[in-house]
N, CA, C and O atoms as a Tinker XYZ file with bonds, in Angstrom:
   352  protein
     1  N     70.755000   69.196000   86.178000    73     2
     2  CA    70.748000   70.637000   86.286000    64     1     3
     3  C     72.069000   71.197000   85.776000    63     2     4     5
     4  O     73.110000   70.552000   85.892000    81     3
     5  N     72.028000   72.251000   85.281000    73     3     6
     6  CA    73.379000   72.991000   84.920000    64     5     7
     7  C     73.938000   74.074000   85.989000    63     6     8     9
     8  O     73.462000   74.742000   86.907000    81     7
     9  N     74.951000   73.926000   85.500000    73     7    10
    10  CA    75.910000   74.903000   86.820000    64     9    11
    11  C     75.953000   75.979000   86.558000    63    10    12    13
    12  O     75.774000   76.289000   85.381000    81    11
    13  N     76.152000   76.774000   87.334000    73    11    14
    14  CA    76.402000   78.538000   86.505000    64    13    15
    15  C     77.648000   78.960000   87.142000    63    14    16    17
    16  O     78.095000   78.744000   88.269000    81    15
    17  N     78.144000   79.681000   86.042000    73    15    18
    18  CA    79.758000   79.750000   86.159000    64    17    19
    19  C     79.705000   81.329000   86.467000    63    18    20    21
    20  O     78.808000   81.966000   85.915000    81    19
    21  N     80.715000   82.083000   87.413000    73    19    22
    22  CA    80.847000   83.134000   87.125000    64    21    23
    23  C     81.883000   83.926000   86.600000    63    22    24    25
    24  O     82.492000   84.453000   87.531000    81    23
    25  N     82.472000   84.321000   85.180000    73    23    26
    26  CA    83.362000   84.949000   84.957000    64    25    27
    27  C     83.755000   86.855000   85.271000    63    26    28    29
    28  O     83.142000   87.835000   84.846000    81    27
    29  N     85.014000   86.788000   86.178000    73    27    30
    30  CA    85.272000   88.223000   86.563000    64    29    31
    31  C     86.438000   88.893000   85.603000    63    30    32    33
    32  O     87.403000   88.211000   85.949000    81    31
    33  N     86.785000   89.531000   84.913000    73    31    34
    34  CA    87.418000   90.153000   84.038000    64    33    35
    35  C     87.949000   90.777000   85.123000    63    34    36    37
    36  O     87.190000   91.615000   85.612000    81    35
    37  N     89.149000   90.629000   85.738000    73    35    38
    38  CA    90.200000   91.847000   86.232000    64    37    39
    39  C     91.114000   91.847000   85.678000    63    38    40    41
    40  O     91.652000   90.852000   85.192000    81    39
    41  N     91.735000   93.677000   85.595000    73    39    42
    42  CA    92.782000   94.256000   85.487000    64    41    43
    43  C     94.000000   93.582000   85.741000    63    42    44    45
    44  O     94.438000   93.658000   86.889000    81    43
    45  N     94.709000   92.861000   84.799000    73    43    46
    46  CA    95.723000   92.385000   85.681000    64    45    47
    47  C     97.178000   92.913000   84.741000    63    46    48    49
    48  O     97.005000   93.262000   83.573000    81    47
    49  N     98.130000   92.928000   85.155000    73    47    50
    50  CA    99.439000   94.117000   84.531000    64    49    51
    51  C    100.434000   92.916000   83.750000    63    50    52    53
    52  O    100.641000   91.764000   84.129000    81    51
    53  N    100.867000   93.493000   82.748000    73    51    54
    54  CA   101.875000   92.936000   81.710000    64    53    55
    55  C    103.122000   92.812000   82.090000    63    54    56    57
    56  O    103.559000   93.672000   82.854000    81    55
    57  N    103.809000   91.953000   81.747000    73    55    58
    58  CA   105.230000   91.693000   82.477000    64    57    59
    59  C    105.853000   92.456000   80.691000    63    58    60    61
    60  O    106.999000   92.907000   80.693000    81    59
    61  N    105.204000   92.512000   79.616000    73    59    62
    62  CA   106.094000   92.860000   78.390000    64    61    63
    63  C    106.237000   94.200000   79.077000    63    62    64    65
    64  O    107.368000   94.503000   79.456000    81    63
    65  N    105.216000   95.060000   79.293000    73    63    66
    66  CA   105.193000   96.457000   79.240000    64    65    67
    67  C    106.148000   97.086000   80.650000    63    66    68    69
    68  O    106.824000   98.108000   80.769000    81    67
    69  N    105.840000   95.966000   81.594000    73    67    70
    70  CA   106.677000   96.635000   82.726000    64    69    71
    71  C    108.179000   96.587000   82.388000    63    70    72    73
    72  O    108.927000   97.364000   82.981000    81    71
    73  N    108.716000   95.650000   81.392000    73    71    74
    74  CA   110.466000   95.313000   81.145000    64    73    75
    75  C    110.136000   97.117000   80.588000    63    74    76    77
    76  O    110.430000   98.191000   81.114000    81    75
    77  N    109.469000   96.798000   79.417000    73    75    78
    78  CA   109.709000   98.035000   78.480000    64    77    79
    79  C    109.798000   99.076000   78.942000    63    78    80    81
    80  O    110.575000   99.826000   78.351000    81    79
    81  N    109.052000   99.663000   80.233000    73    79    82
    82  CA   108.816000  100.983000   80.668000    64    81    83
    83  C    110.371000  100.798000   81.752000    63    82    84    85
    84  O    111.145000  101.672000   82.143000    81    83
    85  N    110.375000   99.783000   81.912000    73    83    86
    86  CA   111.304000  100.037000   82.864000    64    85    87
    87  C    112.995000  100.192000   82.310000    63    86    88    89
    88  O    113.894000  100.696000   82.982000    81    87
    89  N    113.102000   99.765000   81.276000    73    87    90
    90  CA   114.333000   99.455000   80.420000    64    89    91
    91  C    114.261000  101.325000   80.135000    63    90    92    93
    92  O    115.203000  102.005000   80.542000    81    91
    93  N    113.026000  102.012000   79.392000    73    91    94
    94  CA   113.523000  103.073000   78.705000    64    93    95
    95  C    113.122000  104.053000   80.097000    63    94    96    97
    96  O    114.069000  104.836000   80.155000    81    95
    97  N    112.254000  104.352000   81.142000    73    95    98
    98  CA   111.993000  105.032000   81.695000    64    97    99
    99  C    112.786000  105.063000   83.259000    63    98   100   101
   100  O    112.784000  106.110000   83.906000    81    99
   101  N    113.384000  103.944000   83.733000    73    99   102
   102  CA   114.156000  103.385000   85.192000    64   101   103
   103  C    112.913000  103.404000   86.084000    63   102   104   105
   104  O    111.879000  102.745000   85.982000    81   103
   105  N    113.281000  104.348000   87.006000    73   103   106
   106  CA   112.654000  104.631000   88.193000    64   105   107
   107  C    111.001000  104.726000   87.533000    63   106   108   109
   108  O    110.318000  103.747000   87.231000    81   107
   109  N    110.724000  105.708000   87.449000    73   107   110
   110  CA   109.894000  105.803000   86.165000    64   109   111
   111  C    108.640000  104.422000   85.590000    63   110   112   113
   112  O    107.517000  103.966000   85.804000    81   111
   113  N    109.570000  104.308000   84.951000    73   111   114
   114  CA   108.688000  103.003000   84.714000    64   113   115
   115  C    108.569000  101.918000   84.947000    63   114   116   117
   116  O    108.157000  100.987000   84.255000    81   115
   117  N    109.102000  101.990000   86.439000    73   115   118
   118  CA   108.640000  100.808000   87.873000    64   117   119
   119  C    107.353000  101.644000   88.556000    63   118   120   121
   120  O    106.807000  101.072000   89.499000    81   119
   121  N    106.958000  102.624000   88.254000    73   119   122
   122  CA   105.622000  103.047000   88.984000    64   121   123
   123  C    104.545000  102.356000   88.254000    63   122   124   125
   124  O    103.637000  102.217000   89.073000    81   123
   125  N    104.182000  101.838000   87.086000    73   123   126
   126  CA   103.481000  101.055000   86.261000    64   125   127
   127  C    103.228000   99.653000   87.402000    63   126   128   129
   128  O    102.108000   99.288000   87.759000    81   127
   129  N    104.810000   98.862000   87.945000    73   127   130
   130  CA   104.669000   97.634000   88.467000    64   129   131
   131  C    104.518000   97.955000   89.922000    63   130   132   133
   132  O    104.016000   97.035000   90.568000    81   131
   133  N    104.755000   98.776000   90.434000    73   131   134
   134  CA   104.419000   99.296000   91.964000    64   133   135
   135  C    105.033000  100.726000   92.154000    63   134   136   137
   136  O    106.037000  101.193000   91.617000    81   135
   137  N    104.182000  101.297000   93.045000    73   135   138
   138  CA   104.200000  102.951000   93.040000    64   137   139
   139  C    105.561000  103.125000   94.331000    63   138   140   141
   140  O    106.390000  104.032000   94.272000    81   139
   141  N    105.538000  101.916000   95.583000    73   139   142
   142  CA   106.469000  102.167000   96.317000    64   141   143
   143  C    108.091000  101.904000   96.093000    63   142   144   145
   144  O    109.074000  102.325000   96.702000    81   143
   145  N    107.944000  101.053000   94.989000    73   143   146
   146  CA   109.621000  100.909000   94.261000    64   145   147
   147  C    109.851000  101.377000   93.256000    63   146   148   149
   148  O    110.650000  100.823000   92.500000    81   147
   149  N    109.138000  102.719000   92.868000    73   147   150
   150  CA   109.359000  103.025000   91.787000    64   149   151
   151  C    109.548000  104.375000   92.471000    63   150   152   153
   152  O    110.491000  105.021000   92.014000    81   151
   153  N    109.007000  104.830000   93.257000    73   151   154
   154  CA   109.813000  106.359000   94.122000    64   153   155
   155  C    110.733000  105.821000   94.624000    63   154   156   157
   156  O    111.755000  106.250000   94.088000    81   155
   157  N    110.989000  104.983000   95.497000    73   155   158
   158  CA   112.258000  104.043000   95.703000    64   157   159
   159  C    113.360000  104.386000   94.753000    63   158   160   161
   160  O    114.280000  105.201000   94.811000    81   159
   161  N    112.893000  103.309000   93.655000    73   159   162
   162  CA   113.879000  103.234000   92.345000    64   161   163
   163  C    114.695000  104.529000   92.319000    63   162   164   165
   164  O    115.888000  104.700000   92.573000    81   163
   165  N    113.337000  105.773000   91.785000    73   163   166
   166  CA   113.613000  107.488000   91.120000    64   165   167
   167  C    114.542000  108.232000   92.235000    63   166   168   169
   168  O    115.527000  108.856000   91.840000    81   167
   169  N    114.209000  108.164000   93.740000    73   167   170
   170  CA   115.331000  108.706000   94.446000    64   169   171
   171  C    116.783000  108.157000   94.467000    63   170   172   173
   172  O    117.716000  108.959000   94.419000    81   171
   173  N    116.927000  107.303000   94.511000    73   171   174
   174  CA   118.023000  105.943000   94.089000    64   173   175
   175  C    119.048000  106.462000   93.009000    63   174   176   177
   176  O    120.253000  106.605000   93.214000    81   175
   177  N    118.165000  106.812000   91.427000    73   175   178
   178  CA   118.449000  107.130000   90.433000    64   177   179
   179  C    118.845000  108.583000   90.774000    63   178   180   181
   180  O    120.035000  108.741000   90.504000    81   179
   181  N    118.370000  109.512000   91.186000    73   179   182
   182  CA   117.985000  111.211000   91.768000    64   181   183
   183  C    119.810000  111.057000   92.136000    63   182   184   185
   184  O    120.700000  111.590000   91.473000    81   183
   185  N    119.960000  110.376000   93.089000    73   183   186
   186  CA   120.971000  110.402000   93.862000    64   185   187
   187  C    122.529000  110.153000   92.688000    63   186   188   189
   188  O    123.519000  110.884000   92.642000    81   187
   189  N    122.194000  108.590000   91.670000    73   187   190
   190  CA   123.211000  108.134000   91.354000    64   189   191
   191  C    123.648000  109.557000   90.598000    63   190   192   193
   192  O    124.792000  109.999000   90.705000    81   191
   193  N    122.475000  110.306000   89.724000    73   191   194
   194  CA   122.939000  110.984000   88.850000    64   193   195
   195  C    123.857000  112.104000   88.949000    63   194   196   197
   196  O    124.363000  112.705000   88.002000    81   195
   197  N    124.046000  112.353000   90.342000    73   195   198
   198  CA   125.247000  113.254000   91.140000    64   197   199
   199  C    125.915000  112.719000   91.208000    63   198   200   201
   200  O    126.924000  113.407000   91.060000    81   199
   201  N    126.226000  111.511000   91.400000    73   199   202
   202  CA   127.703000  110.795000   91.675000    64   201   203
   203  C    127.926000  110.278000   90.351000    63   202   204   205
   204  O    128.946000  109.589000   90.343000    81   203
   205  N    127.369000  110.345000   89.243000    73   203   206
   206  CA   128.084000  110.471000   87.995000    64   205   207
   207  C    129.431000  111.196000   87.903000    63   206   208   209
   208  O    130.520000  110.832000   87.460000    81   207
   209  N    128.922000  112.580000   88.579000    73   207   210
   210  CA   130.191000  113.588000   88.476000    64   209   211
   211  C    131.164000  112.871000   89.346000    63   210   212   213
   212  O    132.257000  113.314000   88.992000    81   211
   213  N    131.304000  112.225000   90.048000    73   211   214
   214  CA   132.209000  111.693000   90.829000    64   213   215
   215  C    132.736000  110.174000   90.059000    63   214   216   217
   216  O    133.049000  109.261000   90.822000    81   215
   217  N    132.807000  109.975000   88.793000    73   215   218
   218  CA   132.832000  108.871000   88.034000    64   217   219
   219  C    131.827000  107.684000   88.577000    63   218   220   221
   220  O    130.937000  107.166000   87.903000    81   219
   221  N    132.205000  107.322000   90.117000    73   219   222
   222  CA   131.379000  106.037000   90.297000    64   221   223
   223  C    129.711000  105.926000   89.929000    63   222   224   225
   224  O    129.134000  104.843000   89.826000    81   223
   225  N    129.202000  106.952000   89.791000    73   223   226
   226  CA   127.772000  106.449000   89.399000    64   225   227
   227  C    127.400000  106.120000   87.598000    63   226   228   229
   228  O    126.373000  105.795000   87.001000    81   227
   229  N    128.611000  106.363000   87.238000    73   227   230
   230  CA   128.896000  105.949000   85.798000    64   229   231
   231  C    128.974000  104.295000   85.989000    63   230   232   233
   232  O    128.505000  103.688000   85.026000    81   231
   233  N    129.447000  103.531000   86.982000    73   231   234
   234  CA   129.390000  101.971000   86.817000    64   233   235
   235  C    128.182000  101.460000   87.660000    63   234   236   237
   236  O    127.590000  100.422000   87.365000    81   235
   237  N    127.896000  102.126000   88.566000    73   235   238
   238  CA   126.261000  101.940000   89.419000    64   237   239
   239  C    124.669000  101.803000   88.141000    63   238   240   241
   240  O    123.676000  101.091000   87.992000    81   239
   241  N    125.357000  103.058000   87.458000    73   239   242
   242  CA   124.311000  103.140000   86.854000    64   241   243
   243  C    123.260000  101.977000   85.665000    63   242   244   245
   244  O    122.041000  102.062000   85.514000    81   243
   245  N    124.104000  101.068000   85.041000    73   243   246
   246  CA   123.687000   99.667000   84.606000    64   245   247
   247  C    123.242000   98.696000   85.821000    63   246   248   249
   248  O    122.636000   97.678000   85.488000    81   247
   249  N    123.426000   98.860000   86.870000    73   247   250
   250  CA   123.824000   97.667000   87.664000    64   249   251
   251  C    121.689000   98.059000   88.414000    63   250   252   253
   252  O    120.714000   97.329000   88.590000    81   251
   253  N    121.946000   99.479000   88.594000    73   251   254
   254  CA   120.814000  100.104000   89.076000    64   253   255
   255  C    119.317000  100.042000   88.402000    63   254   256   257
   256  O    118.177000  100.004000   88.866000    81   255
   257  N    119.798000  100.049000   87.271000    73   255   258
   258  CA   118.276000   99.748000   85.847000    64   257   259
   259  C    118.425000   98.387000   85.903000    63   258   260   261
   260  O    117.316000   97.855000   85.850000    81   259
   261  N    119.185000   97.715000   85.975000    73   259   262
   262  CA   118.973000   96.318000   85.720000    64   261   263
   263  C    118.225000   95.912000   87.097000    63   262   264   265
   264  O    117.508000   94.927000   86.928000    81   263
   265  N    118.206000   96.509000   88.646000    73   263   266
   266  CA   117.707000   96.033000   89.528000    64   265   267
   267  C    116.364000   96.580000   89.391000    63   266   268   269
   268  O    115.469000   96.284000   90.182000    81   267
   269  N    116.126000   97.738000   87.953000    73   267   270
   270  CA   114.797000   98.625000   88.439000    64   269   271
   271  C    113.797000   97.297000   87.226000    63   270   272   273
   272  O    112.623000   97.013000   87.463000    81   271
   273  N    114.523000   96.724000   86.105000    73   271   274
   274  CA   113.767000   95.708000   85.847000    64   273   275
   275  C    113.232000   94.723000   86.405000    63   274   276   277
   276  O    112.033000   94.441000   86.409000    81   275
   277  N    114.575000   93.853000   87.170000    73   275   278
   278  CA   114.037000   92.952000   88.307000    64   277   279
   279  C    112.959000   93.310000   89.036000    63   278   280   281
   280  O    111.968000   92.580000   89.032000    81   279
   281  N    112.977000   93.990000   89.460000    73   279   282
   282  CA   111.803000   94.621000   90.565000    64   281   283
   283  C    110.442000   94.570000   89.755000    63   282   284   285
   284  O    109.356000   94.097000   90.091000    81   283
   285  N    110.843000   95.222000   88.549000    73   283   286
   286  CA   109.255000   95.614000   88.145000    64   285   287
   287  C    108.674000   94.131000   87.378000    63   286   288   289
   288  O    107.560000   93.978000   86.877000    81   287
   289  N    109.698000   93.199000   87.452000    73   287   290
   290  CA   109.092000   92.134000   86.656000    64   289   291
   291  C    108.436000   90.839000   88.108000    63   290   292   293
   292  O    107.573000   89.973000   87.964000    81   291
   293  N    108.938000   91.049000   88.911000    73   291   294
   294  CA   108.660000   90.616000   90.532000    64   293   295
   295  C    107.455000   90.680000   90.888000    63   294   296   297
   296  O    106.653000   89.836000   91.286000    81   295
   297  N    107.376000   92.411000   90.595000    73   295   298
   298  CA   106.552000   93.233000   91.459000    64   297   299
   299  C    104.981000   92.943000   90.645000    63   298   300   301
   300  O    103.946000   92.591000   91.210000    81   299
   301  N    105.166000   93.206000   89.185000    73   299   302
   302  CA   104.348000   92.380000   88.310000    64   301   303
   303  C    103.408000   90.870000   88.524000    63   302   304   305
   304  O    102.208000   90.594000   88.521000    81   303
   305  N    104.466000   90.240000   88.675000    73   303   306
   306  CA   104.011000   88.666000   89.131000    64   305   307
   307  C    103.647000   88.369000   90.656000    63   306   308   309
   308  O    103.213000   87.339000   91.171000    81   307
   309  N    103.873000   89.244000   91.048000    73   307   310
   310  CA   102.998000   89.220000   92.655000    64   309   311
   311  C    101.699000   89.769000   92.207000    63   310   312   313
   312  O    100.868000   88.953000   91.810000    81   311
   313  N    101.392000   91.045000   92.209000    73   311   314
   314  CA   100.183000   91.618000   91.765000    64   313   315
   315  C     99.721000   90.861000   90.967000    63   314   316   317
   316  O     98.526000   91.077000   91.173000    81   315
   317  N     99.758000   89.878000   89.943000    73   315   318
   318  CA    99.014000   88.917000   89.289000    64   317   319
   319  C     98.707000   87.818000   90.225000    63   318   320   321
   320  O     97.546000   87.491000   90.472000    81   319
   321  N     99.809000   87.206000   90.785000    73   319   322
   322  CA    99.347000   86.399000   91.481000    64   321   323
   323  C     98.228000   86.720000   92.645000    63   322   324   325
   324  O     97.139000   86.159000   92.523000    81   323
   325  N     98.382000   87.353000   93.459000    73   323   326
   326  CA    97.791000   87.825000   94.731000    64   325   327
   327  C     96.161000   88.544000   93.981000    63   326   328   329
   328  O     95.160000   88.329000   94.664000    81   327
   329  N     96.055000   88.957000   93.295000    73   327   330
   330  CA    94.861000   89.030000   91.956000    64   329   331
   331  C     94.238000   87.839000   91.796000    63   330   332   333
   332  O     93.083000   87.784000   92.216000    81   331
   333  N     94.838000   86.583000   91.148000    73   331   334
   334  CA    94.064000   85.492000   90.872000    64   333   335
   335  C     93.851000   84.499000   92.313000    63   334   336   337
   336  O     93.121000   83.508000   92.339000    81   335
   337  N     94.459000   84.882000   93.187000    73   335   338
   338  CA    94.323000   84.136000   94.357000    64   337   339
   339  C     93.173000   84.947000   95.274000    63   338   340   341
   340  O     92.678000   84.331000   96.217000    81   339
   341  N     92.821000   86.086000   95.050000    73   339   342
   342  CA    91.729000   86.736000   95.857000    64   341   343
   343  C     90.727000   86.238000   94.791000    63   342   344   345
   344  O     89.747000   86.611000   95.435000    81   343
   345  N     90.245000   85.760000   93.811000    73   343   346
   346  CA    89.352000   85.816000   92.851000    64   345   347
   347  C     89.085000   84.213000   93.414000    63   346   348   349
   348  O     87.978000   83.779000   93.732000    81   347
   349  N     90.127000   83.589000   93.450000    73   347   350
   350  CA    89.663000   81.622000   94.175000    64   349   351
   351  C     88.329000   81.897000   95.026000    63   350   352
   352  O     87.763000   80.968000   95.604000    81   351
């Protein structure tokens, strides 16, 4: 007898597109890899961009996109994972 297989096509999110959105957009384009660290991220950012005027958010501010990539590349590979593990 033959087996029958079932294939499910889900939605599952890009780790290229989340660097990208997140490199040119910050806060922004961590809502692509999760909606709760990416308002996170944008108030974060909201905030540094006042303390620009105070010089220090001029050296925060690399240190801050680079954590809004981390996140969205994390946040990415969970949602894939936790995706192919509900589909087992």
């Amino acid at each position: 007898m033959s087996e029958t297989r079932i294939m499910v096509n889900a939605p599952t999110k890009n780790v290229a597109v989340s660097v990208l959105l997140t490199i040119f957009f910050g806060g922004f384009g961590l809502l692509y890899s999760t909606v709760k660290g990416g308002i996170i991220m944008s108030i974060i950012e909201f905030i540094n961009f006042w303390l620009c005027f105070l010089i220090i958010g001029l050296f925060l501010a690399p240190v801050i996109h680079l954590i809004c990539v981390i996140w969205g590349v994390t946040a990415v590979n969970k949602y894939n994972r936790e995706l192919l593990d509900s589909l087992r």
